[in-house]
KOLMITOR-378776 format. One record per atom (N, C-alpha, C): residue in one letter; x, y, z. Coordinates in steps of 0.05 Angstrom, whole numbers, padded with zeros to 5 digits, always signed. Atoms other than C-alpha are relative to their C-alpha. Layout:
<nodes>
AXYZ/...
</nodes>
This chain:
<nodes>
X+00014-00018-00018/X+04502+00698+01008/X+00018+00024+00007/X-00014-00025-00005/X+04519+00765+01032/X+00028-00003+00025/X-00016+00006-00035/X+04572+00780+01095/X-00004+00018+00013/X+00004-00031-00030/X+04546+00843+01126/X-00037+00000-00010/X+00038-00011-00002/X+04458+00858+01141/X+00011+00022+00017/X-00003-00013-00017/X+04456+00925+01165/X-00026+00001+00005/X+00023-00001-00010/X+04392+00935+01204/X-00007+00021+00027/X+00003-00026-00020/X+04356+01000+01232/X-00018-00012+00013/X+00017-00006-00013/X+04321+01002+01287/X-00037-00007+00003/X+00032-00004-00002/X+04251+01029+01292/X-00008+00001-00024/X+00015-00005+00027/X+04204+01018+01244/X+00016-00028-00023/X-00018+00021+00010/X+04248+00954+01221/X+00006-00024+00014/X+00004+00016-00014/X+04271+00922+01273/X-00023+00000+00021/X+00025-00007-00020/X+04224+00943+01324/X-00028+00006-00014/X+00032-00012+00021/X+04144+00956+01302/X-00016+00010+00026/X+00021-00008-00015/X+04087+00971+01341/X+00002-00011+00032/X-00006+00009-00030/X+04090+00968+01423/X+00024-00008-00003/X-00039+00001-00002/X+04172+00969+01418/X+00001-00030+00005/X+00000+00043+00012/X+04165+00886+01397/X+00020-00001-00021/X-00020+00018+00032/X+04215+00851+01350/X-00015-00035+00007/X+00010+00023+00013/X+04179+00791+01321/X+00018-00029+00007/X-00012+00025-00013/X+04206+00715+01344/X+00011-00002-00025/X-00010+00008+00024/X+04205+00701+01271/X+00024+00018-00008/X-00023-00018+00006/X+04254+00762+01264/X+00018-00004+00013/X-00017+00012-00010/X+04300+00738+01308/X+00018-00025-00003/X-00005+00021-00006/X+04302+00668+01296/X+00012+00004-00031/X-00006+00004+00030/X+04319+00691+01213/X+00030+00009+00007/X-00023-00012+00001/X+04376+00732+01238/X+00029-00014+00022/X-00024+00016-00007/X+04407+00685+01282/X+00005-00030-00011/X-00011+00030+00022/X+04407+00628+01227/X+00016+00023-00008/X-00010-00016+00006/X+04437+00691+01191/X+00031-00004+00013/X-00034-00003-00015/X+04499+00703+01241/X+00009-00034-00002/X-00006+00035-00006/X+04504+00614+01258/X+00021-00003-00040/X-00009+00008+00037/X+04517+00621+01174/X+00023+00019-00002/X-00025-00008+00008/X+04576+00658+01179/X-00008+00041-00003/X+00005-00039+00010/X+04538+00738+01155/X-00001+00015+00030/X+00008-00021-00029/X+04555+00791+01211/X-00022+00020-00008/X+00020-00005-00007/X+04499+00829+01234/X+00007+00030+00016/X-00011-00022-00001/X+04501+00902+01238/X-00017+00015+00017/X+00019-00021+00000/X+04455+00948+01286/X+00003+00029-00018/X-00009-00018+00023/X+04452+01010+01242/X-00033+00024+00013/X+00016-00025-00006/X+04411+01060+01287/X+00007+00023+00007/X-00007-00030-00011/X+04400+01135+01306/X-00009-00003+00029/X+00001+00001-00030/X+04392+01107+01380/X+00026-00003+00002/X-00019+00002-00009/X+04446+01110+01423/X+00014-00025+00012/X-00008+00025-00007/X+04494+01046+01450/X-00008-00003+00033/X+00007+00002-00029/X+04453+01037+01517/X-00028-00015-00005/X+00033+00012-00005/X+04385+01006+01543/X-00003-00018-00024/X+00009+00025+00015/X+04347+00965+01494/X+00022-00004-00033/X-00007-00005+00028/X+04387+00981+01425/X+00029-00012+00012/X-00032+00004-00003/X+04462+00963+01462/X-00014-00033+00012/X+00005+00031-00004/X+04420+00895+01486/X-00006-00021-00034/X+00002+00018+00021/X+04399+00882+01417/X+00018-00004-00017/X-00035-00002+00015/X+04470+00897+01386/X+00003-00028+00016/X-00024+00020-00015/X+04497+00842+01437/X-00019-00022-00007/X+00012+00023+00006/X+04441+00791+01412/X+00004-00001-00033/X-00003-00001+00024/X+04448+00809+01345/X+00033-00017-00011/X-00029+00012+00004/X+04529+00797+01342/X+00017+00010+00021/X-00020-00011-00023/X+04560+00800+01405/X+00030+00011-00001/X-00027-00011+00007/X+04629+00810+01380/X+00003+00013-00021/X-00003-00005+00020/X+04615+00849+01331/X+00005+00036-00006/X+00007-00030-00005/X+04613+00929+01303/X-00026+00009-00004/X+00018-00013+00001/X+04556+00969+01307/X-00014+00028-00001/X+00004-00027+00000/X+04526+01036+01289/X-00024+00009+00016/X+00019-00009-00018/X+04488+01078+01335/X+00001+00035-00007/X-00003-00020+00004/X+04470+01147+01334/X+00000+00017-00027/X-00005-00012+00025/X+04461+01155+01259/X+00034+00004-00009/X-00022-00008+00011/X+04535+01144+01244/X+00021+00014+00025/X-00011-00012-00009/X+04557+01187+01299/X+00023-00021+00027/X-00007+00010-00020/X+04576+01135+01346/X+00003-00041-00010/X-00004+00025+00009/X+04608+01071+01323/X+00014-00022+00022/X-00015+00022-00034/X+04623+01006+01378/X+00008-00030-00008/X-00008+00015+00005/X+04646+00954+01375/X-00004-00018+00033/X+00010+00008-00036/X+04596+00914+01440/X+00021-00021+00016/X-00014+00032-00012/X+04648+00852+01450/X+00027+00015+00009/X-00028-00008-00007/X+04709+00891+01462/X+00001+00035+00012/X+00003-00029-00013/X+04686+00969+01477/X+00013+00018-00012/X-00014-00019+00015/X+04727+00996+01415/X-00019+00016-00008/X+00024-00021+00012/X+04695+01059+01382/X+00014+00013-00023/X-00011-00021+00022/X+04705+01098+01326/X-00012+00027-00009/X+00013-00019+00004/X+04669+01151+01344/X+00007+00024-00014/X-00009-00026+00017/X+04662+01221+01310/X-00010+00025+00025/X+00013-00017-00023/X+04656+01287+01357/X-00016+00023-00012/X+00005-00024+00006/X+04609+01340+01353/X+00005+00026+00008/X-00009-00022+00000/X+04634+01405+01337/X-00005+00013+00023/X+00004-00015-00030/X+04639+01446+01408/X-00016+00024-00011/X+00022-00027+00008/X+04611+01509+01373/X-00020-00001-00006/X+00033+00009+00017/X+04551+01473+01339/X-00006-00007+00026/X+00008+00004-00019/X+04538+01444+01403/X-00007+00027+00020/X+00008-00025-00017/X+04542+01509+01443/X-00022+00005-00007/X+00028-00005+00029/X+04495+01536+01384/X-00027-00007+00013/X+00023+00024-00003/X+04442+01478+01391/X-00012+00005+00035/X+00013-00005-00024/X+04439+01483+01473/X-00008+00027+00000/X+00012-00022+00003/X+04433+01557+01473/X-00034+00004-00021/X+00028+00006+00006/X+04375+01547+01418/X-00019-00007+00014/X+00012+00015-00011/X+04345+01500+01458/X-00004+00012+00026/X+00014-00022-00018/X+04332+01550+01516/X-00014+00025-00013/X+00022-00015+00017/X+04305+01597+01465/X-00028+00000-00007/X+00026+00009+00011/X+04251+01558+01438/X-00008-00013+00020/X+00012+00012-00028/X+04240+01527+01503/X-00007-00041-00022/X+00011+00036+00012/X+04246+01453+01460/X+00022-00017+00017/X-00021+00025-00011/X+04280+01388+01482/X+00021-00008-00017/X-00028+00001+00020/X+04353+01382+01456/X+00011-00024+00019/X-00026+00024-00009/X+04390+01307+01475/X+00025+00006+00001/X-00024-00006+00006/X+04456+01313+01485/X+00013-00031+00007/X-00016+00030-00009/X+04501+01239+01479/X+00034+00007-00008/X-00027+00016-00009/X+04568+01203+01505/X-00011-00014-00028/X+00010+00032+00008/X+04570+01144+01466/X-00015-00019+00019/X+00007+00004-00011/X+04544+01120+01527/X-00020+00009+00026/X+00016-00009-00024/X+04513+01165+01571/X-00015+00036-00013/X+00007-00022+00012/X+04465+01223+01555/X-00016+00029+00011/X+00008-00020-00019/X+04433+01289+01580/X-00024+00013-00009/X+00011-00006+00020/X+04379+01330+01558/X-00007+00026+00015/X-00008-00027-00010/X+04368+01412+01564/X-00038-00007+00016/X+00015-00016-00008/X+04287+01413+01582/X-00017-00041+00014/X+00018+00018-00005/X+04248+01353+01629/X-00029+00004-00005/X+00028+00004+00006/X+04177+01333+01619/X-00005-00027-00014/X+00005+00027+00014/X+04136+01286+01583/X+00017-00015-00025/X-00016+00020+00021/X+04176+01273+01514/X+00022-00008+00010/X-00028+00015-00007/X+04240+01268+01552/X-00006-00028+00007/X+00014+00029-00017/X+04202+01214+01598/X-00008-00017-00022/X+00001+00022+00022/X+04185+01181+01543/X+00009-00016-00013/X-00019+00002+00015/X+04234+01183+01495/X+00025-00030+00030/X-00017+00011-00011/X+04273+01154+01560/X-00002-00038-00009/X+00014+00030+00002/X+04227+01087+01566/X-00004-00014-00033/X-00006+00020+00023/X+04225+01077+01489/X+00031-00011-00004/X-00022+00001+00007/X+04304+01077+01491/X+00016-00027+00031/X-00007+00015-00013/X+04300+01027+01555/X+00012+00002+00026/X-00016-00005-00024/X+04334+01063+01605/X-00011+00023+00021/X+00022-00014-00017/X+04314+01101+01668/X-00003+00032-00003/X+00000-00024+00009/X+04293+01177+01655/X+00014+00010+00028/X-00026-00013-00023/X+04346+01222+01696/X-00003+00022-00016/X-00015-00030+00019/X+04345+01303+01677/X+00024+00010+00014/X-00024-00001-00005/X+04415+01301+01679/X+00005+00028-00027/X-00009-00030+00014/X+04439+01376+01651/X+00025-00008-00021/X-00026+00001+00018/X+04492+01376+01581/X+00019-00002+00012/X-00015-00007-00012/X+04536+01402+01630/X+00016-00019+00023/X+00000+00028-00017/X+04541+01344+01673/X+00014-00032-00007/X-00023+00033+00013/X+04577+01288+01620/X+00019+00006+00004/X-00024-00001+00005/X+04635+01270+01618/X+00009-00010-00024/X+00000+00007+00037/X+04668+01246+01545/X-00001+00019-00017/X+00010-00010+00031/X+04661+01264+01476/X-00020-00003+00002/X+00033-00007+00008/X+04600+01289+01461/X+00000-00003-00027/X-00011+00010+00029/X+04587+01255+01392/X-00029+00004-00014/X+00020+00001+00013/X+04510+01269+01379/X-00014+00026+00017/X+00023-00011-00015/X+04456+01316+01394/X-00025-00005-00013/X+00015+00012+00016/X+04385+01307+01377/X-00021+00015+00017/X+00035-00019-00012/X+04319+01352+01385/X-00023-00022-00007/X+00019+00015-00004/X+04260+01310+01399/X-00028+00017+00004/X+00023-00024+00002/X+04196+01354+01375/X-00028-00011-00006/X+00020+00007+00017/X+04123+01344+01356/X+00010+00000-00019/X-00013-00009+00027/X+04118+01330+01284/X-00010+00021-00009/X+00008-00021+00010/X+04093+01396+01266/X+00012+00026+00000/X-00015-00025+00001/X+04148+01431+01286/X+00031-00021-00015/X-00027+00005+00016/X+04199+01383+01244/X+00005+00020-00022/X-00011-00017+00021/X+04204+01433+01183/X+00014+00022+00014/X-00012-00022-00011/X+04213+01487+01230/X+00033+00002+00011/X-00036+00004-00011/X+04278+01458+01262/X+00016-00005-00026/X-00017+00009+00023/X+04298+01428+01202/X+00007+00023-00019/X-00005-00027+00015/X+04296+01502+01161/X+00019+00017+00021/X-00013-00021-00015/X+04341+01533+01221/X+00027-00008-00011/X-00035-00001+00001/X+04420+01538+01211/X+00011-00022+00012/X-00018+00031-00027/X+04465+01476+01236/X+00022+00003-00008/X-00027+00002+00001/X+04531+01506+01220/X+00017-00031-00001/X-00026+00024-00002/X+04582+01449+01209/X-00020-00025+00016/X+00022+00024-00015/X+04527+01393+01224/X-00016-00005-00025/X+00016+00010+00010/X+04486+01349+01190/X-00027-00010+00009/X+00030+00010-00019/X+04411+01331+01212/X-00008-00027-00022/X+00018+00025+00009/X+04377+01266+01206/X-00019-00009+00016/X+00033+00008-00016/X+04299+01261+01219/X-00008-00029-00001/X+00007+00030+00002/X+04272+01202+01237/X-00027-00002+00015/X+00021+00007-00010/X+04208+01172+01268/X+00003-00023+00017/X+00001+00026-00007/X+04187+01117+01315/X-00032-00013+00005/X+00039+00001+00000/X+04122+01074+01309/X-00008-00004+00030/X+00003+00008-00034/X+04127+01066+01390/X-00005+00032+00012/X+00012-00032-00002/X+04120+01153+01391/X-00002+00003-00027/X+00003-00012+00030/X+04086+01168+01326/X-00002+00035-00001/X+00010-00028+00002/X+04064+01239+01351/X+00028+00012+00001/X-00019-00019-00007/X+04134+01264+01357/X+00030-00017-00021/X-00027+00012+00021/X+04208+01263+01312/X+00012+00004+00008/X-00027-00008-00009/X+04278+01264+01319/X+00014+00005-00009/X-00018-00014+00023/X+04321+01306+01288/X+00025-00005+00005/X-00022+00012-00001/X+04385+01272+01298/X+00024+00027-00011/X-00026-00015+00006/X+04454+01326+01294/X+00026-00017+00009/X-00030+00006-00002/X+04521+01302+01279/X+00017+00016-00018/X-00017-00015+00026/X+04582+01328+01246/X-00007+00001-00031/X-00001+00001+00023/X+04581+01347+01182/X+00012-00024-00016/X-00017+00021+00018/X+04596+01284+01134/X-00005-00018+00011/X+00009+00023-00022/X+04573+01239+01189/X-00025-00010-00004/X+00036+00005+00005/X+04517+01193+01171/X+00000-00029+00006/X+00003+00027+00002/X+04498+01118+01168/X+00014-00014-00014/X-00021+00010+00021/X+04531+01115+01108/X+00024-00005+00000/X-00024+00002-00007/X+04597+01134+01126/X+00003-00029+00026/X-00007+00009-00017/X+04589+01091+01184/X+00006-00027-00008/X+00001+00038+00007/X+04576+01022+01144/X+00024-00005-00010/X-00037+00007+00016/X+04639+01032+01103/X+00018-00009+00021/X-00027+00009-00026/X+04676+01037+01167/X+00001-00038-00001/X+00008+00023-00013/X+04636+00976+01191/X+00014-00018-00017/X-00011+00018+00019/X+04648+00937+01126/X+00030+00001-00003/X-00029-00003-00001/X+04722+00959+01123/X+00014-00019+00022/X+00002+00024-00026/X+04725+00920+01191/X+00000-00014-00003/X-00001+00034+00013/X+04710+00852+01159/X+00008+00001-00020/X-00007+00010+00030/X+04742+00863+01096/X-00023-00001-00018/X+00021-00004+00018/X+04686+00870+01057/X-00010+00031-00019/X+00012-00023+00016/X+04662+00908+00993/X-00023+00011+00002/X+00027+00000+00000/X+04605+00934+00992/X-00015-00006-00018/X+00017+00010+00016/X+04576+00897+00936/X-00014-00021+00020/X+00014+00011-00016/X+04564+00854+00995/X-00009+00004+00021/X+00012-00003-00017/X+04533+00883+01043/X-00031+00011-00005/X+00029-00004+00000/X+04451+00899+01056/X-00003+00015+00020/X+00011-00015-00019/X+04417+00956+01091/X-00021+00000-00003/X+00027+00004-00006/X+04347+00943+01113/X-00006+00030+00018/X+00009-00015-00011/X+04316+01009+01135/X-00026+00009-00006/X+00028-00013+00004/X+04246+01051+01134/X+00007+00031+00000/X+00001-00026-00011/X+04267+01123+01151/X+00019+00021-00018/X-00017-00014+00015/X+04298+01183+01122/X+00032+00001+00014/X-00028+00002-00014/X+04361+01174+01166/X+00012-00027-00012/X-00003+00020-00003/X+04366+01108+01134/X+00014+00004-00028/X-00005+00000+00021/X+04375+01131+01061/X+00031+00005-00011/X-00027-00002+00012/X+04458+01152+01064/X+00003-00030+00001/X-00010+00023+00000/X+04467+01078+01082/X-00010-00016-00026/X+00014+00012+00018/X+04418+01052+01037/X+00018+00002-00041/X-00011-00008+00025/X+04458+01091+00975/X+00025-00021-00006/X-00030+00016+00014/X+04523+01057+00982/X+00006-00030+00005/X+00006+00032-00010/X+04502+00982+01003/X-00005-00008-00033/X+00015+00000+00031/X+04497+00945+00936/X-00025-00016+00007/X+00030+00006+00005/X+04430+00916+00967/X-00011+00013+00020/X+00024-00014-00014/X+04381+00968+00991/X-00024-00005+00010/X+00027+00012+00001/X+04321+00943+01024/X-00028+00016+00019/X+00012-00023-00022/X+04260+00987+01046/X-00023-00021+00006/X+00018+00012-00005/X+04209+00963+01087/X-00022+00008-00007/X+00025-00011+00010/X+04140+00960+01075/X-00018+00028+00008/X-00001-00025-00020/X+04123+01017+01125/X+00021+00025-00007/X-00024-00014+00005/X+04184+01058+01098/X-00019+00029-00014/X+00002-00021+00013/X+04181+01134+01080/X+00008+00001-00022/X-00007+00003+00036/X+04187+01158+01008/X+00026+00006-00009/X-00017-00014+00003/X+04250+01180+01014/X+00020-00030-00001/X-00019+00028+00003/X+04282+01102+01033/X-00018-00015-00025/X+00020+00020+00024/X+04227+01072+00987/X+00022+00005-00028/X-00009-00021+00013/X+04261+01123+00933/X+00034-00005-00004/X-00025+00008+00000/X+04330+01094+00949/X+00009-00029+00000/X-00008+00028-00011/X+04316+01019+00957/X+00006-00009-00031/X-00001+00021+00023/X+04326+00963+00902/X-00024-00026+00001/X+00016+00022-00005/X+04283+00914+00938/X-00021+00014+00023/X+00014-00012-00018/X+04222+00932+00978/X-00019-00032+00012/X-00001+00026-00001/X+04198+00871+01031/X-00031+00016+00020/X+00025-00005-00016/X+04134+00869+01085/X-00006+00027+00020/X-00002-00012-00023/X+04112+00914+01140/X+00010-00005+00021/X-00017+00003-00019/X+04162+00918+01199/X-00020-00021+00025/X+00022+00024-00011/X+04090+00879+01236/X-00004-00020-00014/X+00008+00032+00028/X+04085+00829+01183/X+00023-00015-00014/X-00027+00008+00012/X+04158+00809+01185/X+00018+00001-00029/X-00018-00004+00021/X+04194+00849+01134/X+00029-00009+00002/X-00031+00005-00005/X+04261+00844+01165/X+00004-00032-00010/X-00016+00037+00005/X+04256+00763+01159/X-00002-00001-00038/X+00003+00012+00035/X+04240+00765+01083/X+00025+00012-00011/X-00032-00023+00011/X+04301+00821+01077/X+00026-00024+00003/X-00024+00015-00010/X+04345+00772+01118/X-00003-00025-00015/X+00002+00017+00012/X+04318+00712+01077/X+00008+00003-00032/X-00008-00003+00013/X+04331+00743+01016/X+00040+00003-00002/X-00026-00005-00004/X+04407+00762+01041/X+00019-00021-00013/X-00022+00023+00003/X+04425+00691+01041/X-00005-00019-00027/X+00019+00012+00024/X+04395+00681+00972/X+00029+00005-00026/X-00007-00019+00020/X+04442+00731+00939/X+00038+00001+00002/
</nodes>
């Protein structure tokens, strides 16, 4: 069997009405009981519901958050975080009073955002924690992510602007379908980079590790795992990068991903 599952989020772990499946739980903690650590591997941040399901998933273990940008380690509070560039950041908030859009700004732990209203309020409650319009200006920390949260009809538009020294990674969630998230981190900073870390951490190659994802943020990880797995629900872009493709994130893909893991 394998020794690392990495596993995104939304659209994977989570599905419709922000649920994770019993049966998906109960595959992944025969999973960990069998010796395979258990990886979160999202573009959410290490707080509210996603830093509860890291600590159910492998309490002592590492975990990626933030698309790469923000790596933890829940049982001990180590990090290996990456920062975002102070000038790209300047950049990005100034934009973000321009266009009058909503720009996130994250700690590893704590986060801000430039414009209140409904998607912030939203975005808060899918992420578990209480909505606060707390100003950029106002953290304390490394600032290791930012992330515009738009209708989808204006994702090409952000995504065709400039991101100096930054990398973007769009993503979706089936809990807000009407709206995306354009995830900014350093340049070079992705999911991908992050699993190596992770796997570097346990000693492991990556011929043994698995990334289970749906999303275009999911696809640097997906490249350098030697088992790729897209879900059934997955965009064309992870579909396009998997090796194995398993159910809809509602129809327990993750357990057939995780049942396959310990196959291989």
């Amino acid at each position: 069997m394998l020794g690392l599952i990495c596993v995104d989020v939304d659209g994977t772990l989570v599905g419709t009405g922000n649920l994770v499946r019993d049966d998906v739980w109960a595959a992944l903690a025969d999973a960990r009981a069998r010796g395979v650590r258990i990886a979160l591997c999202s573009g959410r941040p290490a707080i509210g519901n996603a830093r509860a399901y890291a600590e159910r998933l492998d309490p002592d273990g590492w975990h990626v958050f933030q698309n790469g940008a923000s790596i933890v380690n829940v049982g001990s509070g180590a990090s290996l975080s990456e920062a975002i560039p102070e000038d790209g950041l300047n950049l990005l908030i100034d934009r973000a009073a321009q266009t009058d859009r909503l720009l996130e700004v994250y700690t590893d732990l704590e986060f801000a955002i430039t414009k209140p209203g409904d998607l912030a309020e939203r975005h808060a409650a899918l992420l578990g924690v209480p909505y606060e319009a707390r100003t950029p200006g106002s953290l304390d920390g490394t600032v290791v992510r930012a992330q515009w949260v738009v209708p989808r009809a204006e994702e090409g538009t952000v995504v065709a602007e400039p991101h100096p020294g930054m990398d973007l990674h769009p993503a979706g969630s089936p809990v807000m379908p009407d709206a995306m998230f354009i995830s900014v981190t350093r340049a070079g900073v992705s999911k991908g980079t992050a699993v190596q870390r992770v796997a570097a951490q346990y000693g492991l190659t990556m011929d043994r590790v698995m990334m289970v994802g749906d999303g275009e943020n999911d696809v640097t990880a997906m490249r350098v795992v030697g088992h790729p797995v897209a879900m059934g629900n997955a965009d064309a872009p992870a579909v396009a990068a998997s090796r194995y493709r398993v159910a809809h994130v509602d129809e327990g893909g993750l357990r057939e991903a995780v049942e396959l893991a310990m196959t291989l």
